[in-house]
N, C-alpha and C positions, 0 to 999 in steps of 0.2 A: 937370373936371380928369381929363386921363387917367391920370396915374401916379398920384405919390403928393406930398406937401406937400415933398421932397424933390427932386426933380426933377419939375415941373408943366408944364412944356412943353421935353420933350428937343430938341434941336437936329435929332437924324436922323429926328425923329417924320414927318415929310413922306415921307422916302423908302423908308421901312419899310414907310409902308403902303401905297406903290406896288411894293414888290416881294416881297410878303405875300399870300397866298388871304386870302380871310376867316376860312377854321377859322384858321390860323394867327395872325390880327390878332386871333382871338377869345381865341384860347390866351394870346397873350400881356397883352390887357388884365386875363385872371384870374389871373396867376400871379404872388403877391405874392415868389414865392424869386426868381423873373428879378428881377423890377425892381429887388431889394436888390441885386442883383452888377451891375447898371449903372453905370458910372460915368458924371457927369454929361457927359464929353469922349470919351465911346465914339464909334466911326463906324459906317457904316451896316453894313459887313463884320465888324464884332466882335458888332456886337449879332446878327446872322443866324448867325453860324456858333456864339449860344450856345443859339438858338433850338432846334436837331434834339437837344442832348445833355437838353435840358429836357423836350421832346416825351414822348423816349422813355421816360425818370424818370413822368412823367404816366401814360403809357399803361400802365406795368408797375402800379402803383398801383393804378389803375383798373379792373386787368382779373377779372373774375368770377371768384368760386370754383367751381371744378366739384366737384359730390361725387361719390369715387371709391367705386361701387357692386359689391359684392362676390357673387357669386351661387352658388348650384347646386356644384359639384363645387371651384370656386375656393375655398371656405371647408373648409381643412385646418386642421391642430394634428398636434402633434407630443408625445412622454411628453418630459419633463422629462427633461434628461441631469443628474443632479446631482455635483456636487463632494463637498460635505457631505452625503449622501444624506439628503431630505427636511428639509433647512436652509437649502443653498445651491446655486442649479441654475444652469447654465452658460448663457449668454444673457440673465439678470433680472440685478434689484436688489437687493439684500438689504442692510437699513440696520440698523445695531448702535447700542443709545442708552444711557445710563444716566449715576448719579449719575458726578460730580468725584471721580478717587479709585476706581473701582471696577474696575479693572485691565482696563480696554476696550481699551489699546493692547500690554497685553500679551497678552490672550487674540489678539487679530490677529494679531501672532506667530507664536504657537502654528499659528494655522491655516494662517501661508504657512508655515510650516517643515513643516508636515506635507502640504503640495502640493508642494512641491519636491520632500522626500523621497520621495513615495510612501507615507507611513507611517499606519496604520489611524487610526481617528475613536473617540472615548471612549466607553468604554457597547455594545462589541462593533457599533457604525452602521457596520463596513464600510472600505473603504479609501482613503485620498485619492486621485485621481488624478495620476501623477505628472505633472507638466510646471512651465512655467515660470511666474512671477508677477512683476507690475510694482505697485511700493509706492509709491504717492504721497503724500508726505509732509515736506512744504513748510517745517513747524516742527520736525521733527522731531530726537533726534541719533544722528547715524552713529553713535558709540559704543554709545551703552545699548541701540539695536536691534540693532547688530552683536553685543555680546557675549551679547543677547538670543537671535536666530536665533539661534548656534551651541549654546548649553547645551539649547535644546528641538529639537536634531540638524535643524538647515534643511541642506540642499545649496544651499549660495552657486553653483555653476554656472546653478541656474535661478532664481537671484535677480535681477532688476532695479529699480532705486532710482530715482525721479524726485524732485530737492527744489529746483534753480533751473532758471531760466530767460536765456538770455543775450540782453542787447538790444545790440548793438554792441562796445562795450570794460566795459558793465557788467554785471550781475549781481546777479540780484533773484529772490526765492523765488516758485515755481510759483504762479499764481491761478485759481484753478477757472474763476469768472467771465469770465474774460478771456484764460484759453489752454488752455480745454479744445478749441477746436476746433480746434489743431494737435495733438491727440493722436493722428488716425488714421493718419497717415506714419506716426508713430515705432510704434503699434502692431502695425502691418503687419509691422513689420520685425521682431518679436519673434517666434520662432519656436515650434508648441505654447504659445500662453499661454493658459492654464488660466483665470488670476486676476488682477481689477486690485482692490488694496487699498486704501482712499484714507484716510488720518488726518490731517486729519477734514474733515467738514464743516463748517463753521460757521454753525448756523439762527440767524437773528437772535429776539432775546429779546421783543419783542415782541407780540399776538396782535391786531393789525391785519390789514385784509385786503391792505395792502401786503405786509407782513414774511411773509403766509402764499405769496402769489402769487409772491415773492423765492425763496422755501424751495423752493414746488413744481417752478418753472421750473429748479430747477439739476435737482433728483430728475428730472426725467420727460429733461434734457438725459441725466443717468446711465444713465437707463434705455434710451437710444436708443444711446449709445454700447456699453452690452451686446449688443442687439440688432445693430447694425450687425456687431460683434467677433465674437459669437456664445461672450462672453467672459462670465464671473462678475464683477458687481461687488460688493465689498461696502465699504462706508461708513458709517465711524463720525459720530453727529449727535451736534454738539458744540455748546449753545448758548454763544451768546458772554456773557462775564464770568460763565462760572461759578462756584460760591462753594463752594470745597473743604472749607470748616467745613462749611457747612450741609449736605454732603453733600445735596442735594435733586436728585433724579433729573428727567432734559427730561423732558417732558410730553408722552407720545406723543399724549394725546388732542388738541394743538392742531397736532400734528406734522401738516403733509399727507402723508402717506403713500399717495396713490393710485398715483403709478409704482413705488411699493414692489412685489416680490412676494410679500417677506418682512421682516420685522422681529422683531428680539429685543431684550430690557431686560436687563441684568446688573443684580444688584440685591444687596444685603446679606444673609447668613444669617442668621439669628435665630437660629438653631439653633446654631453654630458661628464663634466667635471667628475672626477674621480669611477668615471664608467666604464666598462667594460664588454668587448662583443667575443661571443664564442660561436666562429666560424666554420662551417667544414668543408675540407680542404680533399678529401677524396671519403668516399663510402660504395663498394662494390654493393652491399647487401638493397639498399634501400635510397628510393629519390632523398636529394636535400628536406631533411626538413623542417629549415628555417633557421635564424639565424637569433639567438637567446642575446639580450639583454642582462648585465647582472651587476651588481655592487656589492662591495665589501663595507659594512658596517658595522657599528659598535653594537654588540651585545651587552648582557648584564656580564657576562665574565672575560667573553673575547672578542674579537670582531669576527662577523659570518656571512656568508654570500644572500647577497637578497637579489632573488631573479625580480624582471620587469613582467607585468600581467600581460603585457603584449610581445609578438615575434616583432625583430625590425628587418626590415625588406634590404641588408645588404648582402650583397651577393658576392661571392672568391674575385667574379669578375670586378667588380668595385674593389675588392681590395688586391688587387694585381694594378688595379691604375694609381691606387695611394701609395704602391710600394715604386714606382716607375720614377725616372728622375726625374724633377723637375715640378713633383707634387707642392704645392703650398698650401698657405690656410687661403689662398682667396680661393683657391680649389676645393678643400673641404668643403668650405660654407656654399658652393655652388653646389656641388652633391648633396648638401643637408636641404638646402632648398628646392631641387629638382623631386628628390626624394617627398617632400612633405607635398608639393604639389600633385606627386600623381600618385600619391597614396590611395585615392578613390576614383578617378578618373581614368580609366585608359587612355584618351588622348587628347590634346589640350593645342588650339592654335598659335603658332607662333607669335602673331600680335598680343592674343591673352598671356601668353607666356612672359613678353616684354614689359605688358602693363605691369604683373608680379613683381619683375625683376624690380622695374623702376622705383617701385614703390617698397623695395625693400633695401635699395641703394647699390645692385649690381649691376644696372644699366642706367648709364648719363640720359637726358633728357632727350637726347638728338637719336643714340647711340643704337642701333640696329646688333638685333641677337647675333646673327651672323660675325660682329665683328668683337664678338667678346668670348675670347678666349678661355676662360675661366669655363664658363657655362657647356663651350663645346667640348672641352676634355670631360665636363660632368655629363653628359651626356654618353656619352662614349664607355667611361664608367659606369652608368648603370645600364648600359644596354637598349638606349632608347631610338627605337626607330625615327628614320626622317621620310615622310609622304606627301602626296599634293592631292588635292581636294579639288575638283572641280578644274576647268578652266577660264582663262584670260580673266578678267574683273573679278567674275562671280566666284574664282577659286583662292583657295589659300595654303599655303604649306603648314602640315600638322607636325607635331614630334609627340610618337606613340609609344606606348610598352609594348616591348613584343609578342605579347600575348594575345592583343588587337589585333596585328596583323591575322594569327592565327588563324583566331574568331573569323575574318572575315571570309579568311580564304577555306575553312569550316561552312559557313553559313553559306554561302553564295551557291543558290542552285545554279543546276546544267542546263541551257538552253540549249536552243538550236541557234545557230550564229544564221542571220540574214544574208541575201544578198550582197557581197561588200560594194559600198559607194563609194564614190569620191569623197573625200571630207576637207570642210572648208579650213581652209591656213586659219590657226588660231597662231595671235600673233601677241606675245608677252610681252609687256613695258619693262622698261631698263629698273626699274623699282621691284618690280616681282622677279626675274632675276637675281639680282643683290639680293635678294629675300633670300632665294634660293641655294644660291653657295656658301660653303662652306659649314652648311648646318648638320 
């Protein structure tokens, strides 16, 4: 049978293969797409003239990868031009994530209103740069962001808004998927554009290696339209059917983030009613730097993000132990308090550390730091070292920032080491021990 149970002996089969090379006669007995668009009444001129558009489908398919090899003088790099200095840099990705509810669409706002204008970055970081910005934002509404830009002072001159798409006489809202690759005309024609804002992304819910390969392929699509632009993008990841009760924040750990350059979590205060921390969660370009305070407040026409005048010292690593099971509030309030204690102090003795406690009511009267729970997961959460000071009597167990340790092992000149001696048995009491474990 030459075809297929469908057509088993074509009628032009005789003439074809008199006016046919053999690759050709070859080509076409493998090519199960020809033989479906045959019809059984084709003639010999329909079936040939569909033979060269098939060919050429084959050969592009077919044709090897070459690897483009990069050498010697041709492997440059460039400093990072940033927007946000050391946040958001002009050519990457920069993907913004957090719980349902956590005023992610309004802190984005904030940030085009503050590129349009020109106007400084929160925490003395410097000044935006001014130029133009294009907002994609498909669900979005013209109102609440309109009356939004204006109350945190955007200049609508360098505002551009993308939310449909027109296919003939209809009209249907923008799809990442499906019409991001007529973005580069229209970006072309934007003149100075600084920023492309996109609210949002939608990562499917999933942790398949579908749903992840879904997620990556648009990222790394974002990433190349940065690069091409030589434009900031930043994009909010918004998994789909988020659940606004449960406040439960996307999961950056299943998030692919490799076209990422940068990523941030906004996350909940603990600290402060109706507050807000904006964390970051990876950044190739540049160290952390710092972790933004902010709130959402009534304006004269809408509510607007008002940052804190100070950075707050939490750190990914703190918030990896708040996401851990088994997190409570007496946990928090132990972290808000270890926090406010060594705000200025590198390292602080355990005994000092228990009078605090006592007297703020997370340690009983009797009750040894050691054996409270609470305080030693906050510890652990921010990172704080455990040391011993001195020996037998005259010594005490410290808990340091590790930055102290650093410092020390910094500062400590090179001796010559003396002769070694014997040294005398220093011998510790059953009370300094206990001290010791489990801090």
């Amino acid at each position: 049978m030459f075809f297929n149970r469908i057509l088993p002996n074509p009628p032009w089969l005789p003439e074809v293969m008199q006016r046919t090379t053999p690759e050709e006669l070859e080509f076409l007995r493998s090519c199960p797409r020809l033989q479906s668009s045959i019809a059984e009444f084709a003639n010999v001129n329909e079936v040939l003239a569909m033979l060269p558009r098939f060919q050429v489908a084959a050969a592009a398919k077919a044709a090897a990868s070459v690897p483009q090899l990069i050498s010697g003088a041709a492997n440059t790099c460039a400093e990072p031009e940033w927007i946000w200095p050391e946040r958001i840099a002009r050519g990457k990705l920069t993907v913004l994530g957090g719980a349902p509810g956590t005023g992610k669409s309004a802190l984005v706002t904030d940030v085009i209103a503050r590129v349009t204008a020109g106007s400084p970055w929160p925490c003395q970081e410097g000044m935006a740069p001014k130029g133009a910005v294009l907002l994609i934002e498909p669900q979005g509404d013209p109102d609440v962001f309109g009356l939004r830009f204006r109350a945190a002072g955007g200049d609508l001159a360098g505002l551009h808004v993308l939310r449909d798409v027109k296919e003939g006489s209809k009209t249907r809202p923008f799809d990442l998927e499906k019409d991001l690759a007529g973005l580069d005309a229209l970006i072309e024609g934007i003149k100075d554009l600084r920023l492309i804002a996109i609210d949002s992304v939608h990562v499917p819910g999933g942790r398949g290696a579908a749903a992840a390969r879904k997620a990556d392929a648009l990222f790394e699509s974002l990433a190349a339209l940065a690069r091409r632009h030589n434009v900031a993008v930043l994009a909010i990841a918004r998994q789909s059917g988020g659940d606004y009760l449960s406040r439960k924040p996307i999961s950056f750990g299943a998030l692919p983030l490799t076209a990422a350059r940068a990523a941030f979590l906004v996350e909940f205060d603990p600290a402060v009613e109706n507050g807000y921390l904006l964390l970051q969660v990876k950044n190739e370009l540049a160290p952390d730097a710092g972790t933004l305070a902010f709130e959402i407040v009534a304006g004269e026409r809408a509510a607007v993000v008002s940052f804190g005048t100070l950075k707050i010292p939490t750190t990914p690593r703190e918030l990896r132990a708040r996401e851990a099971p088994g997190f409570n509030s007496a946990k928090a309030e132990a972290i808000e308090f270890l926090r406010g204690l060594f705000a200025d102090p590198l390292q602080l003795k355990v005994r000092e550390i228990e009078q605090e406690a006592r007297a703020r009511g997370l340690l009983s009267a009797n009750q040894p730091l050691s054996q409270c729970r609470a305080l030693r997961d906050a510890r652990l959460a921010l990172g704080l070292v455990v040391t011993r000071e001195g020996f037998g009597r005259g010594g005490a167990w410290v808990w340091a920032r590790p930055e102290a340790a650093e410092a020390d092992q910094t500062e400590t000149p090179a001796v010559t080491s003396p002769p070694i001696q014997p040294a005398p048995v220093q011998i510790q009491t059953t009370a300094e021990l206990n001290a010791g474990r489990h801090l």
